[in-house]
N, C-alpha and C positions, 0 to 999 in steps of 0.2 A: 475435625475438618476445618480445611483454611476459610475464611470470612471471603465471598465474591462479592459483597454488596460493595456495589459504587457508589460515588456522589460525585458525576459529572457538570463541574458549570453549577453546580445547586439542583440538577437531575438527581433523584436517587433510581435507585433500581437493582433488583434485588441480585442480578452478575452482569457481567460488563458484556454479555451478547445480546445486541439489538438485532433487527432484521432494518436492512436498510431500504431507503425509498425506492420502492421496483416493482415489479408484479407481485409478490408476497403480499403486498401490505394493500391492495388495491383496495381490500373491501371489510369493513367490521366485522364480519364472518370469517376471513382468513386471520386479521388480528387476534383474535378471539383466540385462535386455535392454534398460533401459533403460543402465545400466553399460557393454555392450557398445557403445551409440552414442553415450556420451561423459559422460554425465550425473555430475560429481562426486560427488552424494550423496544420499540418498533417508532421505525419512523415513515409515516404513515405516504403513500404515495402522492406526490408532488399533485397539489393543487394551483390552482388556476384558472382561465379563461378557458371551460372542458373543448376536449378534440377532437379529430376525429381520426384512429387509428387507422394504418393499413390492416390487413389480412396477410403471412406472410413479411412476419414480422424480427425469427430470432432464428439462427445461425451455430452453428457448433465446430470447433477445430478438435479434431480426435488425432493422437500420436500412440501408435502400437493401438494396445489394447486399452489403453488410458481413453474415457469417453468424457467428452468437456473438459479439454485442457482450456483449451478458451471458450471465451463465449460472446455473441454479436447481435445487436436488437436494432433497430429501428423504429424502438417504440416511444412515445414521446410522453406527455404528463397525463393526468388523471382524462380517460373521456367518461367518467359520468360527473352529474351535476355536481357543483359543490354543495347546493345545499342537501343532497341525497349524503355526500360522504360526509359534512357537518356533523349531521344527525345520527350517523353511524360512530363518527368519533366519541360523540357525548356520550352514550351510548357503552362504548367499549371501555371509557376511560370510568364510568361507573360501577362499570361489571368488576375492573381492574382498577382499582385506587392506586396499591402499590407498584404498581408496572410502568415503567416511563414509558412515555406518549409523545412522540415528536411529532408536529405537522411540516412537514417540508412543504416549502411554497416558491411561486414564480409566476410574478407576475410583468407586464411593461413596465423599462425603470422610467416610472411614475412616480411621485413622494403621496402622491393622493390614492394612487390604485396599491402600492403597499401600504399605508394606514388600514384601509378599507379590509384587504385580505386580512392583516393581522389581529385585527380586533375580531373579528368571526370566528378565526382561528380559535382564540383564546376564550372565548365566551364558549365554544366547545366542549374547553377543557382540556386544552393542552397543556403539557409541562413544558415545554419548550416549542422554538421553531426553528426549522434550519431552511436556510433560505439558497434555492437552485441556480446558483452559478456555475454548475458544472455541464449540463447536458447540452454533447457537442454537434446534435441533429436537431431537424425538423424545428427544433426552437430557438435554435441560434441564427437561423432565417432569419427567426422575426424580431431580431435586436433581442432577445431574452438569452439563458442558458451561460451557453461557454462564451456566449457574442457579449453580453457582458462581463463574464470572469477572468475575461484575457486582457481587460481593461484594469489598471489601478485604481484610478482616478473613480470609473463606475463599482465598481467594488464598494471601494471606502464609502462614497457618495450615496447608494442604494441600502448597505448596513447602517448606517449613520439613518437614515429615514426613516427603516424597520425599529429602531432603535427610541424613535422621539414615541411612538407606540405604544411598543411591546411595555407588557411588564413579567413577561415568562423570558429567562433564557434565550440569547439570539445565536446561532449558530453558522457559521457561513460555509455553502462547501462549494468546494473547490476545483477546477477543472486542471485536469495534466496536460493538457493542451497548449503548453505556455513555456517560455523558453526554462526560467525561472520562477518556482512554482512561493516561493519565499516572497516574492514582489508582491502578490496578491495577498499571501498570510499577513505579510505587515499592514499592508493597506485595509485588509476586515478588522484587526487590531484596531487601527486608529479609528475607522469610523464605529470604535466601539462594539464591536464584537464578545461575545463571553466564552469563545468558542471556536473553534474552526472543525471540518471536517472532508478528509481527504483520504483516494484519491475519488473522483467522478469516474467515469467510461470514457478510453482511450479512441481517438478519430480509427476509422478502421474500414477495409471492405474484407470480409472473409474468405472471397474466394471467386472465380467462374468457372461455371458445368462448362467440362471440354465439350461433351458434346450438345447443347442449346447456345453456348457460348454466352448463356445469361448469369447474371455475376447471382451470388450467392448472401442472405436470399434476395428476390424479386418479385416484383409487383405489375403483373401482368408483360414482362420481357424488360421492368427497368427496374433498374436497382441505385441504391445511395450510399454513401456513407451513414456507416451507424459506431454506436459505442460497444467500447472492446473491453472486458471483464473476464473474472476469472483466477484460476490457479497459473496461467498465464503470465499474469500482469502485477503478482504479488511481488517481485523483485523491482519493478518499478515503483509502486505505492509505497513499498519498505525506505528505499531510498527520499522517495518526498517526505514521507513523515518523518526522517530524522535529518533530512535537513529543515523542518522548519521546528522541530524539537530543540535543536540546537543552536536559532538563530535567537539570538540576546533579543529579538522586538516582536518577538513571537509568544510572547509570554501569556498565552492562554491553554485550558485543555482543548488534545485532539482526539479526536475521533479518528480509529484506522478501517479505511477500506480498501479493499483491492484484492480478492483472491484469498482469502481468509476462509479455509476450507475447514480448519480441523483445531484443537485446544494449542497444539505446538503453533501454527499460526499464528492465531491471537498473541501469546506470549511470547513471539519474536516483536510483532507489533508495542505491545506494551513496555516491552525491553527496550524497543527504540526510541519510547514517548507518550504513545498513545496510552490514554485513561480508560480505554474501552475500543469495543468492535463493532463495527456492522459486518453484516452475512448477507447476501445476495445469492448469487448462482448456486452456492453449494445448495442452499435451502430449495434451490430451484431443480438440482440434479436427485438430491436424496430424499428431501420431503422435511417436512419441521421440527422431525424427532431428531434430527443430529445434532441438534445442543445439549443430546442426553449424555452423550459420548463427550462433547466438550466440557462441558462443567464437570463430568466425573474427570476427564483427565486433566483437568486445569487444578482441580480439588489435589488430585494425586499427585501432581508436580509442585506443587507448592508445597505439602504434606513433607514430600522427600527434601525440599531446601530450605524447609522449616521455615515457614514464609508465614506468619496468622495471618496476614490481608492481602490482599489480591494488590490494594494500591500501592503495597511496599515494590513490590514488582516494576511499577512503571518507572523510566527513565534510568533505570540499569546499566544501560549498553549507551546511553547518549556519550558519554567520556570517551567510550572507547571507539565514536564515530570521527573520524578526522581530514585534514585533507591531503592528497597525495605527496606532497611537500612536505608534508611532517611524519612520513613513515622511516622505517626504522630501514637504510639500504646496506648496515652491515648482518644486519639478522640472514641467517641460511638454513635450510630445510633442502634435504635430499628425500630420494622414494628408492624404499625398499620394499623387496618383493618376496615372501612367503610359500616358499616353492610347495613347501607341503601344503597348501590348501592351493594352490595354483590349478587350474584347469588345462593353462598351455593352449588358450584362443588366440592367443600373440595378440591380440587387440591394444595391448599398453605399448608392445615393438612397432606394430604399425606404426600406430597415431605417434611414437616420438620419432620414429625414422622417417616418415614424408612431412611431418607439419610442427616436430619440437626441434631436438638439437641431440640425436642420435645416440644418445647414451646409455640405452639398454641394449642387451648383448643376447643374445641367442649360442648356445653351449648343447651340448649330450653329456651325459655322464657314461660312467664306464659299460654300462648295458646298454649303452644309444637312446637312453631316455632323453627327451631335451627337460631345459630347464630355464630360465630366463635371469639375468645380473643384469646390475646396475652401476654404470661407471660413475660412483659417486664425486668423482672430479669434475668429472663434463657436466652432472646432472643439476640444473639453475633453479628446481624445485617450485617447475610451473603448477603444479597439481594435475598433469593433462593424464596422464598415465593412470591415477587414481580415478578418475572421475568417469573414463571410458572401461573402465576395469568392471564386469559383470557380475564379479563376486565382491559383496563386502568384506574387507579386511583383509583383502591381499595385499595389500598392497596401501604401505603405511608410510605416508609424510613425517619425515624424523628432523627433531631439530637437531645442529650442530652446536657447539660451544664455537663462538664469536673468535676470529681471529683481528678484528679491529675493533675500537671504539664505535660507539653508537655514532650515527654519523646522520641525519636527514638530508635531505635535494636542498632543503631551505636555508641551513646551516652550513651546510658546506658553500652555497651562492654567498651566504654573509660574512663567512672565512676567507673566500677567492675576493671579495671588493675590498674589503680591510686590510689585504695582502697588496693588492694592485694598490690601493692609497697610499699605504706605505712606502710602495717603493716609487709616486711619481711627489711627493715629499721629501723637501732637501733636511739634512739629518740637523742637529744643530750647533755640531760643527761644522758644516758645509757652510751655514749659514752665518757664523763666526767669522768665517776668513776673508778676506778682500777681495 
């Protein structure tokens, strides 16, 4: 079996799934037991200045029969004491030597009121700390949260604080709340960071009862903005973490969150950059035993691509992340259609004939069976036909051999100026004559 053990930042821990800072981790008794079912590392729920929570607090988007495609809280950082969870830290991280222990913290950006948490922190027993810049409610009111992590300037300036401190691992996470979520990663760099960790919970309202017309959830008839997770939002997290995987001033390990449901998650994640994962909601949908399933199938896919360590794995796919400008627009792919496993729901004719470019064809055969073609001239090889298609493997994106040179949008813009230069430049015979 392939080696899961990490060494994130100088974290170890025994496979790259933590449980990340959320209701999982609230109490030394769920740590505990998350540890007991395999879970390499937890990062313990956000302390602070304790709260006082609503009632009426999380939210759920269901599609088909699929239950928590998303998911919506309103819940904000730790409401019990800190020195109750202290004492439960120290506590766990003795039970658990070898299990990473992260304390996520959030406090007013103060340089005095972070010394203050982070020494506590650490006198606990923490292996690291990751410090809340992401959480985009209730605490971003009060100057804390995403209200700091949408700032550069308070970023750098708050890490750089934690940082005169700390002597455990500083970890900074990150809010998606932000145009450019790179801006922020630079700036935890510079003020010294060892770490980043992305993404946070997306701003969101889930929903309003047609009939109370009270939005969803609510707290006595009123409702707020809360954070949005989930299997969801994995196609957004995917994307942040490889662009700051990618960005030459981002040169720390990440941490990936966002919808990390199952072991092919994680390992999209790690393929994009990330040295490891946090878990939230799924832990929260199926219970703590589903990293039994992840580390068997993470074990087995690696097994199959002969892979001995998990961390050969990370940064894979960063090469092949790039910018629109630099895609290949003489590359072509059509969609063929596998009449014999076909069902004939026309779903692929629909969706190309009102909303692609009309290239699949509707036919009978000689017994008035129908049957569905592809006019592979017409067809510009959107994938829409595939993707709406109810059967796997009907219907198969084929590549074609290149009738042009490889050609980019960027290169061909630097061939069209070089061309136009040329010709408002006189030759040097022109320039020769009188």
């Amino acid at each position: 079996m392939a080696d899961l053990s990490v060494d994130f930042a100088g974290i170890r821990s025994p496979n790259p799934f933590w449980l990340a800072s959320a209701p999982p981790t609230n109490t030394g008794y769920q740590v505990q037991r998350a540890f007991e079912a395999g879970w390499g590392g937890a990062v313990w729920k956000t302390l602070g200045n304790p709260v006082i929570n609503t009632t009426a607090r999380f939210a759920g988007l269901h599609l088909g029969a699929q239950r928590v495609a998303g998911f919506n809280n309103i819940e904000l950082i730790s409401d019990r004491p800190v020195e109750a969870n202290l004492r439960e830290i120290y506590e766990t991280k003795k039970r658990f030597p070898n299990h990473a222990l992260i304390v996520s913290l959030m406090v007013d950006p103060k340089r005095e009121a972070w010394h203050e948490i982070v020494k506590r922190a650490e006198a606990a027993g923490a292996d690291g700390l990751e410090l809340n810049f992401g959480c985009p409610h209730g605490m971003a009111e009060r100057g804390m949260g995403s209200a700091s992590g949408q700032v550069p300037a308070l970023v750098e300036a708050q890490t750089g604080w934690v940082k005169e401190a700390a002597r455990t691992p500083v970890i900074v996470k990150l809010t998606p709340n932000i145009t450019d979520i790179t801006s922020t990663a630079v700036a935890a760099v510079q003020g010294g960071a060892d770490a980043i960790s992305l993404i946070n919970t997306i701003n969101s309202l889930m929903g309003v009862d047609l009939d109370s017309w009270n939005t969803i959830p609510h707290v006595a008839g009123k409702g707020a903005h809360g954070g949005y997770c989930g299997p969801a939002v994995k196609p957004i997290a995917l994307n942040m973490v490889a662009e700051c995987a990618r960005h030459p001033e981002v040169n720390v390990p990440i941490s990936g969150i966002g919808g990390v449901s199952t072991w092919k998650d994680a390992a999209e994640f790690m393929l994009m950059g990330a040295a490891g994962v946090q878990v939230c909601t799924a832990a929260m949908h199926h219970g703590f035993r589903i990293v039994e399933d992840m580390i068997d199938g993470l074990n087995n896919y690696l097994d199959e691509k002969r892979i001995a360590r998990v961390s050969e794995l990370v940064g894979r796919s960063v090469g092949k992340y790039t910018n629109w400008g630099d895609l290949d627009l003489s590359y072509r792919i059509v969609a063929r259609i596998d009449n014999e496993t076909c069902i004939n729901c026309n779903k692929c004719h629909i969706a190309c004939e009102d909303t692609s470019h009309q290239c699949i064809e509707r036919h009978a055969d000689e017994e008035g069976q129908p049957f569905l073609t592809v006019r592979e001239e017409d067809c510009v090889g959107c994938n829409l036909c595939s993707i709406v298609c109810p059967v796997d493997g009907v219907i198969s994106m084929v590549e074609l051999p290149s009738e042009a040179e490889s050609m980019t949008w960027n290169e061909r813009q630097t061939a069209l100026a070089l061309l136009a230069k040329d010709r408002e430049e006189p030759s040097a015979k022109e320039v020769a004559q009188p």
